[in-house]
N, C-alpha and C positions, 0 to 999 in steps of 0.2 A: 560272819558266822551266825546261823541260827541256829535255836533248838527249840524243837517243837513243843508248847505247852504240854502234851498229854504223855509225853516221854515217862517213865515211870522211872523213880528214884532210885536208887540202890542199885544202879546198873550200867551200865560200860557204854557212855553215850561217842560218837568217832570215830573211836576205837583209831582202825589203822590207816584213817582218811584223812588224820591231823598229825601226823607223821609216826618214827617208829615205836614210840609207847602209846600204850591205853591210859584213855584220862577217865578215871572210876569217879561219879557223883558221888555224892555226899547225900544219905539222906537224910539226915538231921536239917541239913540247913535250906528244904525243901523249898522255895521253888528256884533258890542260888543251887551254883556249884562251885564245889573245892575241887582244884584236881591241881596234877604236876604236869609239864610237857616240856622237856629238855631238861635244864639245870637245875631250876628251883620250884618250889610250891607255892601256891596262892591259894589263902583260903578265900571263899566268898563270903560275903556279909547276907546275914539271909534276911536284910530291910532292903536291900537291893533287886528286890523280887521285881520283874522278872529278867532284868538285867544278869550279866554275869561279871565276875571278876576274874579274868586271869595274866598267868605270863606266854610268852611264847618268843624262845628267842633267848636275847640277852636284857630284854627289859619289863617292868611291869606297868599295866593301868589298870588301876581299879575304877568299874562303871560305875555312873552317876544314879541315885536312887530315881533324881527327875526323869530320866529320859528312858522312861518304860515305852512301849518294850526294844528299843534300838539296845546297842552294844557300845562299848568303848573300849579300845584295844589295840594294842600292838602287835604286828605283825611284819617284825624285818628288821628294817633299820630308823622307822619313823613313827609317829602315832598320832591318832586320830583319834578325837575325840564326837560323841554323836550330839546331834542337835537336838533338845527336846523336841522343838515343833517338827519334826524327823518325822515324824511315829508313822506309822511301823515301820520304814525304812531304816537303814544304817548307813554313817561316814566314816568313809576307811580308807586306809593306804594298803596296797598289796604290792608291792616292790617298789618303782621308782615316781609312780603318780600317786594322786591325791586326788579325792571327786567327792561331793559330798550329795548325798539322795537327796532326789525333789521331793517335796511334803505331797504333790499332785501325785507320783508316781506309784501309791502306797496299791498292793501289799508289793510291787517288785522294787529293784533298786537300779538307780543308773548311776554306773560307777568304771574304772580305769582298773585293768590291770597289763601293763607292758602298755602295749599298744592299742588295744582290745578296747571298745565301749561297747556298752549292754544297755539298752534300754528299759526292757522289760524281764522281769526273771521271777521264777518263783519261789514260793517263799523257805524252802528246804536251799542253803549255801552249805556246804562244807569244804574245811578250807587245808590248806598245806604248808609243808616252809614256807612260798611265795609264789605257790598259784592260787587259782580259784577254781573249783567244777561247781558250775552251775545244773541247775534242774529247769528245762525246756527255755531254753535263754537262745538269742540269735546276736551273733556278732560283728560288728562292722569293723574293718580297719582304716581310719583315716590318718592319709600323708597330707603335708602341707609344701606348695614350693614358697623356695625363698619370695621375697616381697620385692615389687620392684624398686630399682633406687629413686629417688626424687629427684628428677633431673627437670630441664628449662624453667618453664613456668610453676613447675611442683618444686623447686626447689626453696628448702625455708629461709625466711627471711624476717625479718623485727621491723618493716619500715611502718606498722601501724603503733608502733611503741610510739611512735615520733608524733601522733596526732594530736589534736590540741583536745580538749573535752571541755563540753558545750553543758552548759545548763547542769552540771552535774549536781546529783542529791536534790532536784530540785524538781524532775519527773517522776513518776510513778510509773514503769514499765511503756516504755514509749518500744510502739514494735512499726511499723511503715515508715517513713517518711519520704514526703511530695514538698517540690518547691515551686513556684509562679515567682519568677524573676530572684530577689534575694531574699524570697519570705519561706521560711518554711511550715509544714505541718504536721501534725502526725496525732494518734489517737493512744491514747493511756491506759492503764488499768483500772482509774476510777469513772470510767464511763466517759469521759471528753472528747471532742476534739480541740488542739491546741495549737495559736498561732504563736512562731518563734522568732521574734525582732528584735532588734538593738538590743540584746540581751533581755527583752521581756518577753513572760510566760501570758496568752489573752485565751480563754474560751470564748470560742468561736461557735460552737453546736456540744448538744446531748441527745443521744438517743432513747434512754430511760428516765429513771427518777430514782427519788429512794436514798438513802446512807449506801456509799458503796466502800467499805472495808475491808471484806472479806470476800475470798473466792465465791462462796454462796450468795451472794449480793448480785454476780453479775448478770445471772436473767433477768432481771427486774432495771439493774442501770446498764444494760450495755457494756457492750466490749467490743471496740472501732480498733481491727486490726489491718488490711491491707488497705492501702489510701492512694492515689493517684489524681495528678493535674490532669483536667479537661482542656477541650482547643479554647472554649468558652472563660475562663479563668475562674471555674467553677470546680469543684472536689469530688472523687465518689471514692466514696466508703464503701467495705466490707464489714458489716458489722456482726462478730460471730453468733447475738442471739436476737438481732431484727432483723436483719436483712439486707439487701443496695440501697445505698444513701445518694443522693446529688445536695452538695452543701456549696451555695453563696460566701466564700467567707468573708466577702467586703459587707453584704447587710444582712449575714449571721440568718440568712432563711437557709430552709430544711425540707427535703424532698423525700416520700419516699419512693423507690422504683420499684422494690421489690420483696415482698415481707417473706421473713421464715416459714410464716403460717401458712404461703401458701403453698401444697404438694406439685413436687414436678413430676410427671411421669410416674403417681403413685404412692413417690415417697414426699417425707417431710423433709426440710432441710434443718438440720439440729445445731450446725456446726459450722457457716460462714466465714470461710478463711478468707483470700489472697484473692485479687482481682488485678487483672490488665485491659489496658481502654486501647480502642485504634484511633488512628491521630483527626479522624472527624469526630469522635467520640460517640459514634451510633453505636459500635459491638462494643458488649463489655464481656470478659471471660474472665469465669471467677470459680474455687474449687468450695464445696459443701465439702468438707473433711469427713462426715459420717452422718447419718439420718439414726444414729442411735446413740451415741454420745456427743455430749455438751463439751465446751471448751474445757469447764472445771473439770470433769473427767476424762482428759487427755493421755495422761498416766495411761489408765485403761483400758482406751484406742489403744496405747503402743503394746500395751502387753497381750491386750486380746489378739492384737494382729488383722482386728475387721476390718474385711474388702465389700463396707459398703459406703466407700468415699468416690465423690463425681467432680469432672470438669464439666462447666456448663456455658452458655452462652447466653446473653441476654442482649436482646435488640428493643434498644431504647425509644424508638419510632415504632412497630409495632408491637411490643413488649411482649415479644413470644419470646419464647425459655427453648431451648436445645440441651439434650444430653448428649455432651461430644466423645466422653468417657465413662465407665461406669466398674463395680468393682476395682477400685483403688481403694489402695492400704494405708490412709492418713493424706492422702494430695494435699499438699501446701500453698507455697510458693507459685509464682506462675507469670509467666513473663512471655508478650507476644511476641515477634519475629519482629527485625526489623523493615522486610519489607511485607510483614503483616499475613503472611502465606501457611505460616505454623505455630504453637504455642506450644510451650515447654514445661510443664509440671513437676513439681518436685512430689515422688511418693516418699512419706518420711520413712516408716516402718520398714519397706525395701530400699532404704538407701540409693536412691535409682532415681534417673530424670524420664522423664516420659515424653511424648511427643505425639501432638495431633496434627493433623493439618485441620486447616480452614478455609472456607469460601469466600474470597473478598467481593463485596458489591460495589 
């Protein structure tokens, strides 16, 4: 429920739209109101401006002074309480749901009642035992069907409770790993790359420099996330703020193939994820997550929802760049075919595998 600022005091605000008594303000306690609506009375606190205080029902809440100008109130059998950072919107229950306004959606409210969501609405509500009439509002009804059961391979199971753990507390976010025989690899959060043997931790390569402690640290040291064995016993890196790597790890040289710096098709690449080699190691295909957000603001990516994430292809012998995909919502992951004919993308934001073909030479 609202009531509109310029309402004038001392006057019969609802009336017969909040059911069958009239709720008279109070002008003393100008810009609260006092009124009664069913059994009992509530007065309003008039430092609750422009809040209101009442009952309605069998129970009462008194609104919070913080949470001008939203509401906090009862209506039914449940209550809800509003969020400051709300404003102007309001959270309410109106029979058997619960919805609470988006802080984006101000001045309307997106909110549940029965079945019914509103996205947009304006800013006059007036309410009843347990409906709502809205002012120029459009309504969706959404069913949902049952979920399917998890049956064969979806069916759950614990057999990775039973794995042994490797190196634990002794990595700093290890996210690829690559092996050449029984050695493994993988690149960290402090800028490394890192060989994993007889239970020893070796850098092998860096792509930056610098203290690297903090999320803010990592343009400057690197961030070596997807990594993959070559036919050559040689490494390539994705590294999400330089670029493709080709890393020696027996005499710890360093290549670069391909820098962020430089534009494909116009854009920049800001965001170097996940890369797959073909078993000559000439194609490498690897996803730029976004040309507008860094790694450290990934949060971001997921929330903005930007579809300006690419699959790309890079040919290591002529070092031409392909856009194979383009407007993707976060591309991740990325894993060629096994007889090398298509490649598979994970879009994280759409939850969804993607699928290109490819040209073998």
């Amino acid at each position: 429920m609202a009531v509109e600022p310029s309402q004038p005091t001392g006057t019969s605000l609802l009336g017969s739209a909040f059911g069958s008594r009239t709720v008279p303000a109070n002008r003393d306690l100008s810009p609260g109101l006092s009124f009664q609506n069913g059994s009992g009375t509530v007065p309003a606190n008039r430092d609750l401006s422009p809040g209101l205080s009442f009952q309605n029902g069998s129970g009462t809440v008194t609104a919070n002074r913080d949470l001008s100008p939203g509401l906090s109130f009862q209506n039914g059998s449940g209550t809800v309480t509003a969020n400051r950072d709300l404003s102007p919107g309001l959270s309410f229950q109106n029979g058997s749901g619960t919805v609470t306004a988006n802080r984006d959606l101000s001045p309307g409210l997106s909110f549940r009642n029965g079945t019914l969501k509103n996205r947009k609405i304006g800013p006059k509500i007036q309410s009843r035992s347990r409906s709502l009439l809205r002012d120029r509002a459009w309504c969706v009804s959404h069913s949902f069907k049952e979920p399917p059961l998890l049956l064969g391979v979806l069916h759950p199971n614990t057999k990775l409770r039973q794995a042994e753990r490797l190196f634990e507390n002794q990595l700093i976010g290890p996210e690829s790993i690559a092996h050449i025989g029984d050695v493994m690899f993988t690149g960290t959060a402090d800028g490394r790359v890192v060989k994993l043997e007889n239970g020893e931790i070796e850098t092998i390569a860096r792509f930056g420099s610098g203290p690297c402690k903090t999320r803010d640290d990592e343009p400057v040291c690197g961030r070596p996330l997807g990594i993959r064995a070559g036919p050559n016993g040689t490494l390539f890196v994705a590294d999400a703020y330089k670029g493709l790597f080709e890393v020696n790890p027996w005499k710890r040289e360093v290549k670069l193939l391909l820098s962020s710096e430089t534009p494909i098709e116009g854009k920049k690449m800001s965001f170097v994820n996940d890369l797959t080699v073909t078993q000559d190691g000439r194609k490498i295909y690897f996803t730029d997550s976004s040309s507008k957000w860094q790694r450290r603001d990934y949060l971001l990516l997921v929330m903005e929802g930007t579809d300006d994430g690419r699959l790309l292809e890079y040919d290591t012998v002529t070092r031409e760049v392909k856009v194979l995909l383009d407007q993707l919502r976060f591309p991740n992951g990325v894993q060629l075919s096994p007889a090398e004919d298509f490649v598979l993308v994970a879009e994280t934001t759409m939850a969804r595998i993607r699928s290109s073909l490819v040209r073998r030479r």
